[in-house]
LUMFIKE-912134 format. One record per residue (C-alpha): x, y, z; residue in three letters. Coordinates in steps of 0.25 Angstrom, whole numbers, padded with zeros to 4 digits, always signed. Each point is the difference from the previous one (the first is absolute). Last residue first. Example, Ala and Ser with C-alpha at 12.3 -4.5 7.8 and 13.67 -1.06 7.14 Angstrom:
REM LUMFIKE-912134
+0055-0004+0029Ser -0006-0014+0002Ala 
END
This chain:
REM LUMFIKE-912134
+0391+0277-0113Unk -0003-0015-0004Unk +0014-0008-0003Unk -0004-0013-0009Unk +0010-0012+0000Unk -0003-0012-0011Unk +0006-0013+0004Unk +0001-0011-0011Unk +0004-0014+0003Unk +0005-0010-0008Unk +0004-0014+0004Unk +0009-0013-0007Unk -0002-0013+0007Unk +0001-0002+0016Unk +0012-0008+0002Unk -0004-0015+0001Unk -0003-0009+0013Unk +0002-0014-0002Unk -0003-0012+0009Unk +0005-0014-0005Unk -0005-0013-0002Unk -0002+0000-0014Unk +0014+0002-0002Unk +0006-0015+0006Unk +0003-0002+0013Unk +0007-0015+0000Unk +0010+0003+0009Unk -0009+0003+0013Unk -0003+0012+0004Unk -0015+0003-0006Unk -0007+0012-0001Unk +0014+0007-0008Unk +0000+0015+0004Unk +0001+0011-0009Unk +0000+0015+0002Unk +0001+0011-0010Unk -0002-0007-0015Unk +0003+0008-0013Unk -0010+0004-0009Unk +0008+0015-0006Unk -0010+0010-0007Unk +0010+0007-0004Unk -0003+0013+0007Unk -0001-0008+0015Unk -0007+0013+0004Unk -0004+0012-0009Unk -0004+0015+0007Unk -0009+0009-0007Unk -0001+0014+0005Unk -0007+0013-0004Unk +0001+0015+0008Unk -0012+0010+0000Unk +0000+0012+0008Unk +0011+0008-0008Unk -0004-0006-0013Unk +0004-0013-0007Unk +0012-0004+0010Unk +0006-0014-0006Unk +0004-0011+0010Unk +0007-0013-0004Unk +0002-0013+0005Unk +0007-0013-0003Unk +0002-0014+0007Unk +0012-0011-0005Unk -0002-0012+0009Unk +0013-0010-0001Unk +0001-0016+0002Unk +0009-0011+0007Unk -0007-0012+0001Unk -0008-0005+0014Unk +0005-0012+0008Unk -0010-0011+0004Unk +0002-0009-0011Unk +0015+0000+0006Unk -0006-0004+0014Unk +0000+0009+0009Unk -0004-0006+0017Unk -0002+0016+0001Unk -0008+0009-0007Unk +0000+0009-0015Unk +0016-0002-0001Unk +0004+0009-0010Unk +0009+0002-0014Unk +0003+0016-0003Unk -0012+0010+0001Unk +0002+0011-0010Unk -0009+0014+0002Unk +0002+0010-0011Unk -0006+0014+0001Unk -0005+0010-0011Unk 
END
């Protein structure tokens, strides 16, 4: 298991507050299990809680009045699995 936390950011220059990314945290899992001498499972689980929390954002306008529909907004990739199968031939 490994825990990534990313604190407060700027996503460019000229920030705005709008433009400042939340603090959030990315819990990933893995496991492997050897079935036979030649033969070995994995399964690996990323963003575990299935966390929606936005990356990047930028503000199109700059003036005052922006409001949230003028925005840019990236999102963590939602939760994935992969399986990984490993098959030694003698």
């Amino acid at each position: 298991m490994n825990t990534s936390f990313y604190d407060e950011y700027k996503t460019h220059f000229n920030v705005r507050d709008e433009d400042k990314t939340p603090a959030y945290s990315v819990f990933n899992v893995s496991g492997r299990i050897q079935l036979s001498d030649s033969l070995k499972l994995s399964v690996f689980v990323n963003n575990l809680f299935d966390k929606e929390t936005a990356t990047y954002m930028r503000a199109r306008s700059r003036n005052a009045n922006n409001s949230a529909a003028q925005e840019y907004i990236n999102y963590l990739n939602g939760r994935t699995i992969s399986l990984r199968v490993d098959y030694t031939f003698f």
